[in-house]
NUDO-420761 format. One record per residue (C-alpha): y, z, x. Coordinates in steps of 0.2 Angstrom, whole numbers, padded with zeros to 4 digits, always signed. Each point is the difference from the previous one (the first is absolute). Layout:
residues N
YZX;...
//
This chain:
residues 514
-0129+1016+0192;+0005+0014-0009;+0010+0002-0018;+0009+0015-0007;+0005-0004-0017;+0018+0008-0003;-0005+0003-0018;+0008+0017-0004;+0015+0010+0004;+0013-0012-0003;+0017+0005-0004;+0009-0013-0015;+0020+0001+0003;+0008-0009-0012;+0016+0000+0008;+0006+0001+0020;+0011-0004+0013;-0014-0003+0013;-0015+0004+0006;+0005+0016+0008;+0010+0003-0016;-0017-0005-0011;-0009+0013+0013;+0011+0011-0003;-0001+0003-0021;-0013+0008-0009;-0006-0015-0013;-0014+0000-0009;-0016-0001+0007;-0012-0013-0005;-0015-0009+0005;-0003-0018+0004;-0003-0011-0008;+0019+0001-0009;+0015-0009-0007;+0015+0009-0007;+0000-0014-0016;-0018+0005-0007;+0010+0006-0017;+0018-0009+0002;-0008-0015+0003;-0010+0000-0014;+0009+0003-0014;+0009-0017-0002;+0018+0005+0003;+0002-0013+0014;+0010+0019+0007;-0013+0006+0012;+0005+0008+0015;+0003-0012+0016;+0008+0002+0015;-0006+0009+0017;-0011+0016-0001;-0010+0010+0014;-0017+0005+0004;-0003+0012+0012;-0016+0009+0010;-0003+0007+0014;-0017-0002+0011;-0008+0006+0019;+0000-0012+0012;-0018-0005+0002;-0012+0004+0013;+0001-0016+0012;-0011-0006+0015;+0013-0007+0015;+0010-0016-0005;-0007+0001-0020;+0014-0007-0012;+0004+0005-0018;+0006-0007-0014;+0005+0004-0017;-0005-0012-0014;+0007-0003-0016;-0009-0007-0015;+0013-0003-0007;+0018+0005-0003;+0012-0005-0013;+0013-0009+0002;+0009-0001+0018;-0005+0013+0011;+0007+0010+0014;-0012+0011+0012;+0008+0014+0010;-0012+0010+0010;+0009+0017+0007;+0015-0006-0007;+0002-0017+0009;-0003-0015-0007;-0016-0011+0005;-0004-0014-0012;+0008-0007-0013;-0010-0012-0015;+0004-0013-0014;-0012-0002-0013;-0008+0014-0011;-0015-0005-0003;-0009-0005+0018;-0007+0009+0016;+0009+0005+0015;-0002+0010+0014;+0011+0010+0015;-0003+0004+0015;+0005+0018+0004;-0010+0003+0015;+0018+0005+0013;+0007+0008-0013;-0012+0014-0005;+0003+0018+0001;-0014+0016-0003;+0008+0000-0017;+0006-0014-0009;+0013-0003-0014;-0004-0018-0010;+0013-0005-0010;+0000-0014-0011;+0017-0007-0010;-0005-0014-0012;+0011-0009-0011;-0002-0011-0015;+0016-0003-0004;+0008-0017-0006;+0003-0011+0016;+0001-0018+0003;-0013-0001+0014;-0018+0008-0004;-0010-0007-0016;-0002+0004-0012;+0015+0002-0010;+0000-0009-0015;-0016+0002-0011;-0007+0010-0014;-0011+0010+0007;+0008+0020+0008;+0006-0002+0019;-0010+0018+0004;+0007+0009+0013;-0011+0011+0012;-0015+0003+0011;-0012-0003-0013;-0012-0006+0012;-0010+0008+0014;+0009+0007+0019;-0012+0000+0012;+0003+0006+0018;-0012-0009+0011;-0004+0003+0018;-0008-0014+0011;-0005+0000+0018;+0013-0010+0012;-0012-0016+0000;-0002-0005-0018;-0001-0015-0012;+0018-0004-0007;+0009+0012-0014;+0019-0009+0003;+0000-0017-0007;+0004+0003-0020;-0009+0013-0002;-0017-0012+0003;-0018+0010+0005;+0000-0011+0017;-0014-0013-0006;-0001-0014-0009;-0016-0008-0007;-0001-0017-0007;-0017-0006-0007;-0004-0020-0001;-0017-0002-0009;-0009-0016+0007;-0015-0005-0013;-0013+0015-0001;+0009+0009+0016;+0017+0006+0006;+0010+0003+0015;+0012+0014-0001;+0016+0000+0010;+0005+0016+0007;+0016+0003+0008;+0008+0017+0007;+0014+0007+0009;+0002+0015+0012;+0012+0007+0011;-0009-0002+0017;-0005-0016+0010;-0015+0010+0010;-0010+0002-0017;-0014-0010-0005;-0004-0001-0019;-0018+0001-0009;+0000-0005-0018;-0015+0005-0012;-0005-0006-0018;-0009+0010-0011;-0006-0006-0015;+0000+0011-0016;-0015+0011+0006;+0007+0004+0016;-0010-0012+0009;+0006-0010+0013;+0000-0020-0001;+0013-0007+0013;+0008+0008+0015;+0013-0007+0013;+0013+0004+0011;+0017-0004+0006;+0018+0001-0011;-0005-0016-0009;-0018-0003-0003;-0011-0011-0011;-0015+0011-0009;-0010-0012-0009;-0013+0004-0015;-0015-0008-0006;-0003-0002-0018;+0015+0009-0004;+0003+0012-0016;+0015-0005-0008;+0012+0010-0009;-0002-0009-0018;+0013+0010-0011;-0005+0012-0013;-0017-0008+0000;-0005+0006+0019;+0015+0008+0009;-0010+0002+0016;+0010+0005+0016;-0004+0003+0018;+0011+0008+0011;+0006-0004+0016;+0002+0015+0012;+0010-0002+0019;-0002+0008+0015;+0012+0004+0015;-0007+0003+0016;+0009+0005+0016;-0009+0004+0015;-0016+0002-0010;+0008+0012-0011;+0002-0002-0020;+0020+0000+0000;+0001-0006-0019;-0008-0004-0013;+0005-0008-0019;-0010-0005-0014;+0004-0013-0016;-0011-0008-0014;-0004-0019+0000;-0005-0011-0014;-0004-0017+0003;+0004-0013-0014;+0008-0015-0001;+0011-0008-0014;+0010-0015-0006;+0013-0004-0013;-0005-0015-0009;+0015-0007-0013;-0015-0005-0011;-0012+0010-0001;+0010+0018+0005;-0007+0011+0011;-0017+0000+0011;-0009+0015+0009;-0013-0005+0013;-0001-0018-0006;+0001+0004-0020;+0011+0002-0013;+0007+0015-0005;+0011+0004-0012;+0012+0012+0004;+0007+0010-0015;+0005+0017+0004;+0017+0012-0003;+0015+0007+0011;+0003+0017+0005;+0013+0013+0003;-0001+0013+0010;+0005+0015-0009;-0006+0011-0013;+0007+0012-0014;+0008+0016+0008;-0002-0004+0018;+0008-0016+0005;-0004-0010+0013;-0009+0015+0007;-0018-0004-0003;-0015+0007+0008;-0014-0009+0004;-0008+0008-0016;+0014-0011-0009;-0004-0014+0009;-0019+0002-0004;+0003+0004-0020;+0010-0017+0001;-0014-0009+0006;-0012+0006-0009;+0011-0006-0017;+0004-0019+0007;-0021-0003+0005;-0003+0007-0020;+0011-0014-0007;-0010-0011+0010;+0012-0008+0012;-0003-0007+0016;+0016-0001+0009;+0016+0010+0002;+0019-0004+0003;+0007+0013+0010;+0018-0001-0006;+0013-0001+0006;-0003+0008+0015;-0012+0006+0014;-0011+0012-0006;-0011+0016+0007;-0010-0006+0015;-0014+0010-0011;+0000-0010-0017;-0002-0017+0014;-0017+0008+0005;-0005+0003-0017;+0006-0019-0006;-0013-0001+0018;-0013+0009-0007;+0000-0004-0020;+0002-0018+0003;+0018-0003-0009;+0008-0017+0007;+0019+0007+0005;+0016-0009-0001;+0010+0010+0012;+0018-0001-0001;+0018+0006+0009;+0013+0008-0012;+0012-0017+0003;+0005+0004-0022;+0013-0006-0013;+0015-0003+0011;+0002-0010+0018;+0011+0013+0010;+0013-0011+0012;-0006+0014+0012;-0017+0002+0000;-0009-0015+0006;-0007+0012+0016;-0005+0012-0010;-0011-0012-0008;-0007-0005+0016;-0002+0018+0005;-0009+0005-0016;-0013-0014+0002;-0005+0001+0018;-0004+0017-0006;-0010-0004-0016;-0011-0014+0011;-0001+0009+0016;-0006+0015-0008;-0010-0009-0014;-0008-0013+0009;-0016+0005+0002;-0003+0003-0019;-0013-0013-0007;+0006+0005-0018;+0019-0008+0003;-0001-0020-0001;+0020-0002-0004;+0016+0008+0005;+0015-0001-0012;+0016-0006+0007;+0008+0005-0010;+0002+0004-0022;+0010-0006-0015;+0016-0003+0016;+0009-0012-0013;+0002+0013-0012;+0019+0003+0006;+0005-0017-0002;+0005-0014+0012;+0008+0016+0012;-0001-0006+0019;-0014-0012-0006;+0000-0010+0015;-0002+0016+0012;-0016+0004-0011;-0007-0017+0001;+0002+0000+0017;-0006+0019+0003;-0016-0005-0009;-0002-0016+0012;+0001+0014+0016;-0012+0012-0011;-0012-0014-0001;-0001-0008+0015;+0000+0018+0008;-0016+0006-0013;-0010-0015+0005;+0001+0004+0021;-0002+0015-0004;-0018-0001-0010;-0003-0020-0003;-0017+0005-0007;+0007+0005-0018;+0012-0006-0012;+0018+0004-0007;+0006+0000-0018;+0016+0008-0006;+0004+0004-0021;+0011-0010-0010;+0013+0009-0011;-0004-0005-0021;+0016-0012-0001;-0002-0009+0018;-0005-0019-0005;-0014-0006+0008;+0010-0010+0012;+0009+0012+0007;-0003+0000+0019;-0002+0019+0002;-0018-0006-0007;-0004-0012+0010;-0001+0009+0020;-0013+0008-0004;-0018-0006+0001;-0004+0006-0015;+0011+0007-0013;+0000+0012-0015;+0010+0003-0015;+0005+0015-0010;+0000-0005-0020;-0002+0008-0016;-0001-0013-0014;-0003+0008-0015;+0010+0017+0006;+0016-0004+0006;+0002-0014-0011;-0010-0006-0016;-0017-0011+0003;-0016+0003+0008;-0001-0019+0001;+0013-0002+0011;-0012+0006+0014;-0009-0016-0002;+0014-0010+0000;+0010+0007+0014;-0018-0001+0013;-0002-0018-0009;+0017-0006+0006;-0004+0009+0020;-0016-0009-0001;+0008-0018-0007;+0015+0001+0014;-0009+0009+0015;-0018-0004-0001;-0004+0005+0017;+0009+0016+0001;-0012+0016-0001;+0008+0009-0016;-0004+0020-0005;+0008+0011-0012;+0005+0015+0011;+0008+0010-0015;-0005-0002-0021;+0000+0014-0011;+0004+0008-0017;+0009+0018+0000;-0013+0012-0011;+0001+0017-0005;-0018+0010-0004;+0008+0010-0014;+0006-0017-0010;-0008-0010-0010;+0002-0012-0012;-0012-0010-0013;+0014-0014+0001;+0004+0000+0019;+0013-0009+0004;+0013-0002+0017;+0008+0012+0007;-0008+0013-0011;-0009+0010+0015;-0015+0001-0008;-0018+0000+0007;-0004-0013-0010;+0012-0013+0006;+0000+0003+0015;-0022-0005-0002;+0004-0016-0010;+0011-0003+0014;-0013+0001+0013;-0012-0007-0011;+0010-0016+0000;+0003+0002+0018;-0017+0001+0006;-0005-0018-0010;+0014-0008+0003;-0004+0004+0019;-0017-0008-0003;+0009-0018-0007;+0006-0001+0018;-0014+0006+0012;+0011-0008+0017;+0014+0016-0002;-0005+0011+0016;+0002+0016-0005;+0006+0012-0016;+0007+0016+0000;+0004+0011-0014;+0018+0009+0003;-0004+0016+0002;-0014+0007+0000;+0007+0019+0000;+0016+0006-0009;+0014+0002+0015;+0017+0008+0002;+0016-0014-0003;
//
């Protein structure tokens, strides 16, 4: 295979008729990653510009053996997005936050005119729309033009990397399904593990194939986040046509509405914080130098999971969740309102977050959806029953993890939103909102009296703090530093009075833009 990254002489056109009309302009000439909010959508005036703008590059077709096919790949581009390559349209993608790939193989020319028109406009269709948190609008992901020989391993179904590997650990040992796809029937497949030295431990062959390891090194969290990595072959005619590579860490895990949450076979107690991703000045546009800095700061507070809200994240913050140990809760951008037109967009959005996410050990939930009673009893009944098709749909999918969804603050506990999950979470902030850290304990008192075998986490708590106010007398609603660490001072004993709670997490870890 071979990548050309289309990093650099883009075009921004705030403004066009089409892509021949965006072709046409001048613009202003940026690199990616970008988004045309990284200062309107920040400033808090709810005015940021949305609507449609274009990107646009040019790049040489590139040098191809007979029958080779090429793609472009997008990272990720925000919100709806429209692909015109020479000026004719060639793909067109719902969802601002996910993979996906075009085929442009029989419709390149020597020299090529890519242009992109992306829109993040209100709509009643695409999620998110409702939420605080900036709807960015741009490529502020990586564009990738890829060139792979005609025989090769998958790159069309939701953006996936054509294998999935699903681990079963059996006592000391493990097996490790293995599962690919290609585009050929005459090919025959040779699967390799490596373990984290390089060396081999398990070959096998064949599009689903069983490798199975002796005295297996599990991946324990941030104690021991060991990974192996599972590389695939495709051989046709006794030549390598193909070959892909993913990381593999084999754990197991359980949900136990008792005792919380178990690693390996032991408890462990999952306190950690959620995450944005943006970042002052730029947006959504982060580097992986960003992603890195934000890692560093959530291991230095000492958590050991992430929520990834409320969308899917950089494939590259997934791999270092892989790679620090950080137990994920992964989640679609299903937020805040039930649009009457957007139940297959919720479908879309998810196949992409798992297919392109499976193979993560970090992730053990996907979020359904968060805080979707927030606009009242609107088309209640097409939510629920959206949330019974998301379900059913997540466990075929991948019935080797669980699902969980948040609860909005003034959802009672018996609303039924909570209850088609497997597990659930809720977003509170007794004490900040409303007066009273003790109301913590009473609320998880009364889940626990009235739902004794449902596996309950707090998936938002939090105080607002300022680090230039302070008070000798802190008190709510002040901002200060010192509220906000009585707050989680309370918090993190109260959360010790009731060991069975899955999972806390801090809202937000990092300032964001609303």
């Amino acid at each position: 295979r071979n990548v050309m990254e289309l990093k650099d002489n883009w075009m921004f056109v705030k403004e066009a008729e089409n892509a021949a009309d965006a072709a046409s302009k001048k613009g202003t000439a940026v690199s990616l990653p970008h988004t045309w909010n990284a200062v309107d959508g920040q400033d808090g005036g709810n005015d940021y510009h949305r609507g449609t703008c274009w990107y646009v590059t040019k790049f040489q077709k590139p040098e191809l053996e007979a029958g080779s096919q090429v793609y472009v790949e997008f990272l990720g581009a925000s919100v709806i997005a429209d692909v015109y390559l020479n000026g004719e349209a060639v793909a067109h993608h719902e969802g601002g936050y996910s993979t996906f790939r075009v085929n442009l193989t029989d419709k390149l020319q020597e020299e090529n005119v890519l242009a992109v028109a992306l829109n993040n406009a209100d709509n009643n269709y695409v999620y998110p729309q409702k939420a605080d948190f900036t709807f960015y609008g741009g490529l502020y992901r990586d564009v990738n033009v890829i060139s792979v020989p005609e025989t090769h391993f998958d790159l069309d179904y939701f953006g996936g990397t054509g294998m999935k590997v699903t681990p079963e650990v059996e006592g000391k040992d493990a097996k490790i399904l293995i599962e690919t796809w290609n585009n050929t029937e005459n090919g025959e497949v040779k699967v390799t593990l490596f373990d984290a030295e390089r060396n081999i431990v398990a070959e096998g062959n064949g599009e689903k194939t069983t490798l199975h390891v002796t005295d297996v090194h599990l991946w324990n969290g941030v104690n021991d986040p060991y990974l192996y990595s599972v590389h695939a072959q495709l051989w046709v005619d006794g030549e390598l046509a193909d070959e892909i590579e993913t990381s593999c860490g084999v754990r197991y895990f359980h949900f136990d509405p008792d005792r919380g949450f178990f690693l390996n076979g032991k408890p462990y107690n999952l306190h950690g914080v959620s995450r944005h991703q943006d970042f002052k000045g730029i947006g959504n546009a982060i580097t992986k130098e960003h992603h890195d800095r934000d890692m560093e700061l959530i291991r230095e507070i000492g958590a050991n999971t992430i929520r990834l809200a409320h969308y899917q994240h950089d494939q590259y913050f997934y791999d270092l969740c892989d790679r620090y140990g950080m137990i994920v809760w992964a989640e679609i951008p299903y937020i805040s309102e039930h649009l009457a037109d957007g139940n297959e967009n919720t479908i879309s959005q998810m196949k992409e977050l798992i297919v392109q996410n499976y193979n993560h050990p970090c992730i053990v939930t996907w979020g359904l959806s968060n805080e979707i009673t927030i606009s009242g009893r609107r088309y209640k009944k097409q939510m629920l029953k959206n949330h019974h098709v998301l379900q059913k749909m997540v466990k075929e999918m991948d019935p080797t993890r669980v699902t969980t969804l948040a609860c909005y603050a003034v959802c009672p506990h018996w609303h039924p939103v909570a209850h088609i999950s497997d597990i659930v979470g809720w977003n509170l902030y007794l004490g900040w909102y409303v007066p009273g850290f003790f109301l913590n304990d009473l609320w998880i008192g009364l889940w626990r009296l009235l739902y004794p075998k449902r596996c309950l986490g707090f998936s938002e708590y939090g105080a607002e703090g300022m680090p230039n106010l302070h008070s000798a007398k802190p008190r709510r609603g002040d901002n200060t530093e010192e509220y906000q660490n009585k707050y989680h001072e309370y918090m993190l004993e109260c959360f010790k009075r009731h060991p069975y709670m899955w999972g806390n997490y801090v809202w937000n870890m990092f300032d964001f833009a609303a």
